[in-house]
C-alpha positions in Angstrom: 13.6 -39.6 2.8 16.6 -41.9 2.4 14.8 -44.6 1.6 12.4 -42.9 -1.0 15.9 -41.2 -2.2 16.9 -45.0 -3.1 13.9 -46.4 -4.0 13.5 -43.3 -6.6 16.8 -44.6 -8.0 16.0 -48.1 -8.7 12.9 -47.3 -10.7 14.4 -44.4 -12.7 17.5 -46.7 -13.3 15.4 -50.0 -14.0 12.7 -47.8 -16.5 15.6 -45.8 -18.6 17.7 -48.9 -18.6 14.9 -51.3 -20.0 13.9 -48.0 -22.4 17.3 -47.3 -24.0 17.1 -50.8 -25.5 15.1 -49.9 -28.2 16.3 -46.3 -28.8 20.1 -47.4 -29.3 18.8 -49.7 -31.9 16.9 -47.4 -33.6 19.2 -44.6 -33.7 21.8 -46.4 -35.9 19.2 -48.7 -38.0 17.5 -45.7 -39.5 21.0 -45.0 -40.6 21.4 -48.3 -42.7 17.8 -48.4 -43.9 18.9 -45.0 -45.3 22.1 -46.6 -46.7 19.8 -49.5 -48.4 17.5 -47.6 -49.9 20.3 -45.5 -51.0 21.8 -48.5 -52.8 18.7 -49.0 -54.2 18.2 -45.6 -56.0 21.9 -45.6 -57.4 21.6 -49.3 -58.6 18.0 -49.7 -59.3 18.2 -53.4 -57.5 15.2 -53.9 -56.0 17.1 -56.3 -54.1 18.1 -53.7 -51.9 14.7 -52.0 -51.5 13.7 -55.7 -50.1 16.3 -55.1 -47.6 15.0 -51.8 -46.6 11.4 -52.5 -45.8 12.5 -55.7 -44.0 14.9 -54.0 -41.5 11.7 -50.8 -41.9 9.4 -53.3 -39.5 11.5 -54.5 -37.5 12.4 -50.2 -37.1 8.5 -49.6 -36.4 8.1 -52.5 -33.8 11.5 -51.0 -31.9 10.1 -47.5 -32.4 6.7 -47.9 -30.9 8.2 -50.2 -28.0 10.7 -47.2 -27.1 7.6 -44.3 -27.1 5.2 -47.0 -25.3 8.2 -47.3 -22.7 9.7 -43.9 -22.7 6.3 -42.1 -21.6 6.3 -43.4 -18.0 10.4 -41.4 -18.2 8.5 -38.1 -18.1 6.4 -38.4 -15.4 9.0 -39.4 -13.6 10.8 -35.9 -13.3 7.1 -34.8 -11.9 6.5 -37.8 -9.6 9.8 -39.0 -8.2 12.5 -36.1 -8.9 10.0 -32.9 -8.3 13.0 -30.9 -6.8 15.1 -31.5 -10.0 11.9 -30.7 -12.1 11.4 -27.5 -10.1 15.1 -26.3 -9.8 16.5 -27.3 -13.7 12.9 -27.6 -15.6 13.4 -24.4 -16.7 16.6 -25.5 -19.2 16.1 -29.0 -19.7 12.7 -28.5 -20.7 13.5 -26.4 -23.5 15.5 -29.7 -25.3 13.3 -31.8 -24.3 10.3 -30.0 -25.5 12.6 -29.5 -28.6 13.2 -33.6 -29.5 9.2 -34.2 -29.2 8.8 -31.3 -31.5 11.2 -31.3 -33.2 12.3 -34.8 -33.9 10.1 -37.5 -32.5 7.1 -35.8 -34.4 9.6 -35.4 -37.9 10.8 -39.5 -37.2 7.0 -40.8 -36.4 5.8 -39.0 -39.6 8.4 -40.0 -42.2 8.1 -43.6 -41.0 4.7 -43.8 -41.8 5.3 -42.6 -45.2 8.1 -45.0 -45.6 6.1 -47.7 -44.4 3.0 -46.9 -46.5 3.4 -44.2 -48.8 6.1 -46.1 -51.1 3.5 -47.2 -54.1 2.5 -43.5 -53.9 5.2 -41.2 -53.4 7.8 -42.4 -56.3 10.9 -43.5 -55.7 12.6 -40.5 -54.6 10.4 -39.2 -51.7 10.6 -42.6 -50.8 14.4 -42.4 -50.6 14.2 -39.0 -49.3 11.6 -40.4 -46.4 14.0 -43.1 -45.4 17.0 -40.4 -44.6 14.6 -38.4 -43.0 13.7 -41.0 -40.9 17.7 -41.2 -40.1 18.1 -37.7 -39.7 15.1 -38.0 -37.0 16.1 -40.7 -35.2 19.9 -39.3 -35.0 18.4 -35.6 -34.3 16.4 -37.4 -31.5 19.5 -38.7 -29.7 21.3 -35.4 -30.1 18.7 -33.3 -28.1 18.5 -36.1 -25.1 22.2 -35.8 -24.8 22.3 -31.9 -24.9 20.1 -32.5 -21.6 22.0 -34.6 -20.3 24.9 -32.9 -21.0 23.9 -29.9 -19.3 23.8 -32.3 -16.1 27.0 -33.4 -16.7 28.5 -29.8 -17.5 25.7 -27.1 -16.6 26.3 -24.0 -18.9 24.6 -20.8 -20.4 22.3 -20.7 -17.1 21.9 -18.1 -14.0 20.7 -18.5 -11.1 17.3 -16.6 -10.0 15.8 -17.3 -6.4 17.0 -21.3 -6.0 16.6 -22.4 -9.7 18.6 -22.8 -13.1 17.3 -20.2 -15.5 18.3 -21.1 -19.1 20.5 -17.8 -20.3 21.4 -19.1 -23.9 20.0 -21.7 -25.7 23.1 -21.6 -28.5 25.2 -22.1 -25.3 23.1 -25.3 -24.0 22.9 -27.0 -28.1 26.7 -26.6 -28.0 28.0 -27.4 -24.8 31.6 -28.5 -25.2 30.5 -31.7 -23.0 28.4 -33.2 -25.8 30.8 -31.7 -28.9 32.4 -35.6 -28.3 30.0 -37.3 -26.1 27.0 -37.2 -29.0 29.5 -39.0 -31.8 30.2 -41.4 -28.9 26.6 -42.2 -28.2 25.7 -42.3 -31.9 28.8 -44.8 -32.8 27.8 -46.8 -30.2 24.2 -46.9 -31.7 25.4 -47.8 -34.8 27.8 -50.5 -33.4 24.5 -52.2 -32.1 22.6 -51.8 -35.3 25.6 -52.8 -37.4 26.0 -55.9 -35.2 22.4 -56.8 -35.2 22.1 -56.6 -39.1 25.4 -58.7 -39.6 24.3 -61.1 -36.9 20.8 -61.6 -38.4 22.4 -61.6 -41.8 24.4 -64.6 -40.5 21.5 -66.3 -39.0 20.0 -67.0 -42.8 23.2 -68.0 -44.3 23.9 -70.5 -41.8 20.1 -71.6 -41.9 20.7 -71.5 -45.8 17.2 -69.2 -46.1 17.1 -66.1 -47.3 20.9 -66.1 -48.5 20.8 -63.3 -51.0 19.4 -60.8 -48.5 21.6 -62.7 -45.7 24.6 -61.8 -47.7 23.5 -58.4 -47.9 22.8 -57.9 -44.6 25.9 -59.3 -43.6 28.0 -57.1 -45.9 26.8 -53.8 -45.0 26.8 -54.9 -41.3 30.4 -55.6 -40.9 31.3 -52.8 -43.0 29.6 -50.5 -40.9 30.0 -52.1 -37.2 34.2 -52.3 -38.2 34.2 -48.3 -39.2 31.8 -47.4 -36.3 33.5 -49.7 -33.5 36.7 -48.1 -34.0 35.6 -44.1 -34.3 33.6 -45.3 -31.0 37.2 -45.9 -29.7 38.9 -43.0 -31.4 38.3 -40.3 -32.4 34.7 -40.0 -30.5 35.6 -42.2 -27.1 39.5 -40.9 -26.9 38.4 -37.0 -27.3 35.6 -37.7 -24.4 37.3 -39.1 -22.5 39.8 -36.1 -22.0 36.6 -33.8 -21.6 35.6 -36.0 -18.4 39.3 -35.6 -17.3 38.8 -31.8 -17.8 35.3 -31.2 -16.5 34.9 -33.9 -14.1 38.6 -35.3 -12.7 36.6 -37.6 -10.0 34.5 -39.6 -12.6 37.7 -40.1 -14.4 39.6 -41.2 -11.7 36.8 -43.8 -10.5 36.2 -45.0 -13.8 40.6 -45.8 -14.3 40.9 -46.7 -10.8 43.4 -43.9 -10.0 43.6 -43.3 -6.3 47.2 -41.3 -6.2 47.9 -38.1 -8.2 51.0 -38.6 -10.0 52.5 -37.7 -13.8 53.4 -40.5 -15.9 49.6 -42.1 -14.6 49.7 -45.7 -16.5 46.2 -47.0 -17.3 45.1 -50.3 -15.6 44.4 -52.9 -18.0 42.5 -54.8 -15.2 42.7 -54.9 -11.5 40.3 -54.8 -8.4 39.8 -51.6 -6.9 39.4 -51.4 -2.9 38.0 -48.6 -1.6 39.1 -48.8 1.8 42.7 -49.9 1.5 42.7 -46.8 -1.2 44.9 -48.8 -3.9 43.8 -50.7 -6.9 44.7 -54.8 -6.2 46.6 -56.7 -8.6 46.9 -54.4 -11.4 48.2 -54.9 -15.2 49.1 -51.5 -15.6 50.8 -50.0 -18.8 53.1 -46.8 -17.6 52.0 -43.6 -18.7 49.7 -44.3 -20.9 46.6 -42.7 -19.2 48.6 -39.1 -19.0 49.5 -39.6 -22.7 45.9 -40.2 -23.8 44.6 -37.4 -21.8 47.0 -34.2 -21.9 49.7 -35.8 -24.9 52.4 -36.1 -22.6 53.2 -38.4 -20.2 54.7 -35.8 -17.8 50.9 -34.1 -17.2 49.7 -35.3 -13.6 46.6 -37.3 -13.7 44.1 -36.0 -10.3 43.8 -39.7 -8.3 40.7 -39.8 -5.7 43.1 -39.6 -2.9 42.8 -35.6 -3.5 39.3 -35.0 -3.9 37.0 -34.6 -1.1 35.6 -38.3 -0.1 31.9 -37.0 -0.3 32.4 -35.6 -4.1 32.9 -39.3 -5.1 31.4 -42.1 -7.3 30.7 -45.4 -6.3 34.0 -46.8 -6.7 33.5 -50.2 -7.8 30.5 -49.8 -10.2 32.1 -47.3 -12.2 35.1 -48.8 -12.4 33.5 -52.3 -13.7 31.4 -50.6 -16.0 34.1 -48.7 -17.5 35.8 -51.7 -18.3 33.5 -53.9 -19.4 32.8 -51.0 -22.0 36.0 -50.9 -23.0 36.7 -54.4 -23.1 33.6 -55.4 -25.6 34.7 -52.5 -27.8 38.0 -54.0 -28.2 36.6 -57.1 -28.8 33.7 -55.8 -31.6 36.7 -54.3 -33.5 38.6 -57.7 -33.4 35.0 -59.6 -34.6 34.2 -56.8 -37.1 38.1 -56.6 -38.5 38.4 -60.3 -38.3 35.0 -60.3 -40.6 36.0 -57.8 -42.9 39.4 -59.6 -43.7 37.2 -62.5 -44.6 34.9 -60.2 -46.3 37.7 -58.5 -48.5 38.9 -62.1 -49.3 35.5 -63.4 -50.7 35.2 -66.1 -48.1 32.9 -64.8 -45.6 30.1 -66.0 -46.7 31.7 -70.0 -46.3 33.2 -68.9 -43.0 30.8 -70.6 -40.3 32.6 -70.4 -37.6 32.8 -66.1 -37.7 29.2 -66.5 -39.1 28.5 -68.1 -35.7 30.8 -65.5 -34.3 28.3 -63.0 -35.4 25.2 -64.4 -34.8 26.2 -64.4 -31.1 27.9 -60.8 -30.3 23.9 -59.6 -31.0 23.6 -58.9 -27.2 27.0 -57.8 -26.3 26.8 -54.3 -28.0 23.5 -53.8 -25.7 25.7 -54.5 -23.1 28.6 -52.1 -23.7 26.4 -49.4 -24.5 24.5 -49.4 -21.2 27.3 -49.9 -19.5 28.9 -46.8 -20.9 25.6 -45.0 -19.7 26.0 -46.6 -16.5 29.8 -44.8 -16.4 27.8 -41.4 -17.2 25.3 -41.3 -14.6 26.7 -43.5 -11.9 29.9 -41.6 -12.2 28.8 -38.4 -11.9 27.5 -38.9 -8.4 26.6 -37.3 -5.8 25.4 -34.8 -8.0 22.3 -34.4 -10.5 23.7 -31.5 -11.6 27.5 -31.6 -11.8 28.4 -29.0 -9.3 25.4 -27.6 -8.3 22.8 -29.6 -6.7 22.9 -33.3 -5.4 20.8 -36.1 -6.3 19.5 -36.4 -2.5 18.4 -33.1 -2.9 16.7 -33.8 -5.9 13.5 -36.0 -5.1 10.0 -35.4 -4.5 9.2 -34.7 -0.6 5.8 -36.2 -0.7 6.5 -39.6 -1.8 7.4 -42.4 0.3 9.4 -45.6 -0.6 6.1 -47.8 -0.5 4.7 -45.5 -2.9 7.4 -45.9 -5.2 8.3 -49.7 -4.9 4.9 -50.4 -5.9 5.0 -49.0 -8.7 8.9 -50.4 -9.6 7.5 -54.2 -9.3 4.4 -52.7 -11.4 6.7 -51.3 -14.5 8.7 -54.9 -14.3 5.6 -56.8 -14.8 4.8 -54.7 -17.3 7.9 -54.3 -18.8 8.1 -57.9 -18.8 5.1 -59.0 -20.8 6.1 -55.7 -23.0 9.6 -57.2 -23.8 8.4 -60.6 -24.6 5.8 -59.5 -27.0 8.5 -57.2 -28.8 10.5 -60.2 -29.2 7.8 -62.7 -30.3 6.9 -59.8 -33.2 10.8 -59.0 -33.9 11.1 -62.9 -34.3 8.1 -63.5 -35.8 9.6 -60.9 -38.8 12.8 -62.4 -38.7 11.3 -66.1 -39.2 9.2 -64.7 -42.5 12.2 -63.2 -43.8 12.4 -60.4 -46.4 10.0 -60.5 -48.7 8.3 -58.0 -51.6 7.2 -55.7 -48.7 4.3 -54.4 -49.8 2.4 -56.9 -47.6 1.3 -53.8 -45.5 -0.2 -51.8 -48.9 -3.9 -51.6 -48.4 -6.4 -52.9 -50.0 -7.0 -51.6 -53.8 -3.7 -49.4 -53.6 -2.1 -49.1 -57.2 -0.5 -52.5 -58.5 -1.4 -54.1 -55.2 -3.4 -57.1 -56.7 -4.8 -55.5 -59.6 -2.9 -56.5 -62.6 -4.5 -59.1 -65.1 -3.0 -62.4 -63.7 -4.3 -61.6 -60.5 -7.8 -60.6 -61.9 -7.6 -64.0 -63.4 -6.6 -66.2 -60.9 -9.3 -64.4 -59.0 -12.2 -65.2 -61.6 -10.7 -69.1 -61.4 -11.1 -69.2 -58.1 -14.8 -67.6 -57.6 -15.7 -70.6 -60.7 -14.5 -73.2 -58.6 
């Protein structure tokens, strides 16, 4: 079982890793289509509502990529995980019956009004559909991380004859675990958004196409990604981190590569951490920093691995990695994004190619930093699948082999694969048209589409020739 126990791993971790592309994307764009249209409504520039429906299809093409590829994620707590279905199903069903209900339905219905209800509904509704679509998409994340939470810090349960019995449903929506580690996830989102709008934005100008919405998309972008990348470092990444140090001391020492326990811990700037020599190599530590940020005072001991059982702890070397890489792309989207609004603020932005190209290219990198933040938060609360109470080897199904599963891994990357390169062809395809009146999608014989007098005209001219 081993070998299934792995193999059940790899295709959980390749399938949520390839899903959460599209999710952290959406999560924050709904947010800035909501912000455009709101411009739009106070300003009555129609430029704005251009800028909207434009980022709207790219929205719909990420939206329906991340439900097409976060089905097969539910059958996988039946097929591959059938323990952790039968022992927690009882209180992680409840949010996640609760985000299909609740928000996916609320998300998938408002978008289609947005997307086709805009000649109908009035300018208002239409407003109001695009912050509903926000709301949605943000609600969406929140109940996915109350369930994951829960993993991370079970509460509001019992136990009744081997499984977790949900007690109170107040206590699992509020679970102090999330309180800071929902803003994180939801900054981060809007780091990627903000970065993808500004880089895209950047794109035109430098391709002089497009310019007017290009400056747009620019401005908003780097306002938002510079306000959002640094909440993701404080308040919302600072505050989580000291609920890790609280509720889960060995993730937090993996993920600072802290082996002794000792006040006045200093936080390792870099360094390589060995695992079997116990001692992080070559560190550029700053002194008691780490017990500062934690507990506000630099005399609070900070619990090193050396003191917690050896079978209670993460993968050393992944989690620590990850940890930094996260940390260190943060830093550097607040130096892009502050660097951009300086530049911004002194009306030269727009001329500036070289931060324009500077843009253009960070597109990936908040992808990156986000997944390996999630790669922090699962990896690094290992052994367990439940922090504390059951462990992930404990957690498969006993019926499936590591054949069975394999073949269906190298199935979901072909898959996968021909799914990701037709989502890019259509997100390109969008890009490469460029904004335009958006009402390209209106059906035929809707009001005003087509049926004013110069088209009836033009259309009389042409059936003469």
């Amino acid at each position: 079982m081993a070998d299934a126990f792995v193999a059940a791993r790899w295709q959980f971790a390749f399938t949520i890793m390839f899903h959460y592309l599209f999710p952290v994307l959406t999560m924050g764009l709904g947010v800035l289509i909501a912000v455009l249209k709101t411009l739009e409504f106070r300003t009555k520039d129609q430029h704005y509502g251009s800028a909207a429906r434009f980022w709207a299809r790219i929205f719909a093409v990420t939206f329906a990529t991340g439900v097409v590829t976060g089905i097969p994620m539910e059958f996988q707590f039946g097929a591959n995980w059938a323990r952790f279905s039968h022992f927690a199903g009882p209180v992680v069903g409840q949010t996640l019956f609760m985000e299909g209900v609740f928000a996916f339905f609320a998300e998938s219905s408002f978008l289609g009004l947005f997307l086709f209800g805009e000649r109908r509904i009035g300018p208002v509704l239409h407003w109001l559909a695009s912050v509903m679509v926000a709301l949605g998409a943000v609600l969406s994340g929140f109940f996915i991380v109350a369930t994951n939470a829960w993993m991370q810090h079970p509460v509001g349960y019992r136990i009744v004859e081997g499984r977790a019995e949900l007690t109170s449903l107040w206590a699992l929506l509020t679970n102090p675990y999330a309180r800071w580690q929902y803003p994180h996830v939801i900054s981060g989102s809007l780091v990627v958004a903000s970065m993808v709008m500004a880089g895209i934005g950047a794109y035109y100008l430098l391709a002089r196409k497009h310019e007017a919405e290009g400056r747009t998309f620019v401005r908003v972008g780097v306002t938002a990604g510079l306000l959002f990348s640094i909440v993701s470092l404080f308040p919302t990444g600072s505050f989580h981190a000291e609920n890790i140090a609280r509720f889960q001391p060995a993730k937090l020492a993996t993920m600072e590569g802290v082996f002794e326990t000792r006040p006045r811990a200093g936080m390792a700037i870099i360094g390589m951490p060995d695992s079997e020599r116990k001692q992080l190599m070559d560190p550029i530590v700053v002194p008691g920093v780490l017990s500062y940020l934690i507990y506000g005072d630099v005399r609070e001991e900070v619990i090193g691995l050396n003191d917690i059982p050896a079978d209670q702890h993460p993968p050393l070397e992944i989690v620590y990695y990850a940890y930094h890489i996260m940390v260190g792309l943060g830093t550097i989207f607040i130096a892009i994004f502050a660097i951009s609004g300086f530049q911004l603020w002194r009306g030269r932005l727009f001329a500036s190619r070289g931060v324009l190209w500077a843009l253009m290219l960070a597109m990936p990198f908040p992808y990156i930093a986000n997944h390996a933040g999630w790669v922090v938060a699962e990896v690094g609360r290992q052994p367990w699948i439940v922090y504390g109470l059951r462990r992930s080897a404990e957690a498969t199904s006993q019926n499936v082999t590591a054949g069975m599963t394999f073949f269906t891994l190298f199935g979901f990357m072909g898959l996968y694969a021909l799914v990701g390169l037709l989502y890019l062809l259509l997100v390109l395809r969008i890009v490469h048209a460029g904004p335009g009146d958006g009402h390209a999608h209106e059906p035929v014989g809707a009001p005003g589409a087509g049926d004013g007098p110069d088209n009836a005209r033009a259309a009389i001219g042409k059936a003469r020739s």
